[in-house]
C-alpha positions in Angstrom: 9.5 -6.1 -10.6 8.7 -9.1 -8.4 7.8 -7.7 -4.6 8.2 -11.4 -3.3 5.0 -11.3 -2.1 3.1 -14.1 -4.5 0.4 -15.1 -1.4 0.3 -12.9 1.0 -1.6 -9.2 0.6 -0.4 -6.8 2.9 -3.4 -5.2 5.2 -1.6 -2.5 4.9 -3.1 0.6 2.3 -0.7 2.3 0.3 -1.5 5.6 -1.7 1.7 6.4 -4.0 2.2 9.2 -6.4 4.7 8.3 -9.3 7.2 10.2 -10.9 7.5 10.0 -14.2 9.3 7.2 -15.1 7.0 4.9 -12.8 9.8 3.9 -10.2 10.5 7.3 -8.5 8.4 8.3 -5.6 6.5 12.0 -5.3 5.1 10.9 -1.8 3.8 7.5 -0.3 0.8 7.3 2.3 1.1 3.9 4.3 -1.9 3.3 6.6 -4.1 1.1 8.0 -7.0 3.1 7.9 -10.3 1.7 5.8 -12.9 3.1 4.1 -15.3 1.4 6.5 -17.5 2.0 9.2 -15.6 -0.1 11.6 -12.6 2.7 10.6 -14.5 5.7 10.4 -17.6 5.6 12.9 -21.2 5.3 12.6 -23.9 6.7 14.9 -25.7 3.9 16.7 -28.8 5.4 18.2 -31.6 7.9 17.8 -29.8 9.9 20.6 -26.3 10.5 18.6 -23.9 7.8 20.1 -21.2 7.6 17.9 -19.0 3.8 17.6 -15.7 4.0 15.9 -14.3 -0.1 16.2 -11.1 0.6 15.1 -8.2 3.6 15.6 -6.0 4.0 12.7 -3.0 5.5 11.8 -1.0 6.0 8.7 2.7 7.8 7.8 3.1 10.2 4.8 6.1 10.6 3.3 8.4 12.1 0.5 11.9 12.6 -0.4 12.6 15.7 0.9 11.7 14.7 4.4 15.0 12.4 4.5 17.4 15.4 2.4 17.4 18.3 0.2 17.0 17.2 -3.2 16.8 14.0 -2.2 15.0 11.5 -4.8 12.7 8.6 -3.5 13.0 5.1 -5.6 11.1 1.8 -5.5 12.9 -1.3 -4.1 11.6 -4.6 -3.6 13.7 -7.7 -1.5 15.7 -5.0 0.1 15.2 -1.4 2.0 18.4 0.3 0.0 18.6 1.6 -3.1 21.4 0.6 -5.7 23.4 3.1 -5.9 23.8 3.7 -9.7 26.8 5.4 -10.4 25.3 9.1 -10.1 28.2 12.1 -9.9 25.7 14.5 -8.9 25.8 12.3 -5.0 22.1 12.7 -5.1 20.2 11.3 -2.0 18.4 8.3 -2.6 16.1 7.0 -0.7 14.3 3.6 -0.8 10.6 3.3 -0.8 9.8 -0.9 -0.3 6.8 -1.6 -1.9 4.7 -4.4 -1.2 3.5 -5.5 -4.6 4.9 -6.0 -8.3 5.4 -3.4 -10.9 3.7 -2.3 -13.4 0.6 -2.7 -11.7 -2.5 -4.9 -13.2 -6.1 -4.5 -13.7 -8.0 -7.0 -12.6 -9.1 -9.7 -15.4 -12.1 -10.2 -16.9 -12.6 -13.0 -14.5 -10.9 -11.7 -11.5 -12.9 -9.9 -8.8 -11.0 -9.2 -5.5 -11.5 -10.5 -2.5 -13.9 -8.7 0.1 -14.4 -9.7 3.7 -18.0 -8.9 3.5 -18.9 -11.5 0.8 -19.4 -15.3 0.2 -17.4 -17.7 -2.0 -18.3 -20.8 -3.2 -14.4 -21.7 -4.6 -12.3 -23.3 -2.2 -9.0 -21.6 -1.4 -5.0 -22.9 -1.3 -6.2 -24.6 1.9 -9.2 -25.8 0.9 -12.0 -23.5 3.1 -15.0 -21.7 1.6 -15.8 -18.1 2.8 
């Protein structure tokens, strides 16, 4: 499934549990929050300042929190699910998710992109970083 999101990554994190057939939704975590110091804090001096750069803040949530027995279902390119002909009138609720399905290791020559390090390769616009 194409997301529609070919250039742009979203900053955003996203920690999803599948259901079995890899477009239902257990829960979905959507945060901001990094695994960094910046995110998390680091003590500064000998006398135990502590820095955090950054507040964060993330949203958890699962198909029960909308309805009963409600089912939670991928969508990409819109926020509502089709509604797929079910007699059983089944809550369904969309989760929109911000890349393509099925998801896809990195190649052998891919490495992804990290703020931290230097590249040589120019990108789309033609900097260095």
């Amino acid at each position: 499934m194409d997301a529609g999101r070919k250039r742009a990554a979203p900053h955003i994190k996203t920690y999803i549990r599948y259901g079995e057939d890899d477009l239902s939704v257990d829960w979905a975590l959507l945060t901001s929050a990094n695994l960094s110091r910046q995110a998390w804090g680091q003590r500064v001096d000998a006398e135990g300042t502590f820095r955090i750069a950054s507040w964060e803040i993330g949203v958890l949530v699962w198909p029960s929190l909308f309805a009963d027995g409600a089912v939670m279902k991928v969508v990409h390119h819109t926020d509502t699910p089709s509604a797929g002909g079910d007699e059983t009138k089944t809550p369904v609720v969309g989760l929109r998710v911000p890349y393509n399905l099925p998801l896809q290791r990195y190649g052998p020559n891919e490495t992804p992109w990290v703020a931290s390090a230097s590249y040589t390769e120019l990108d789309c616009k033609g900097q260095a970083w």
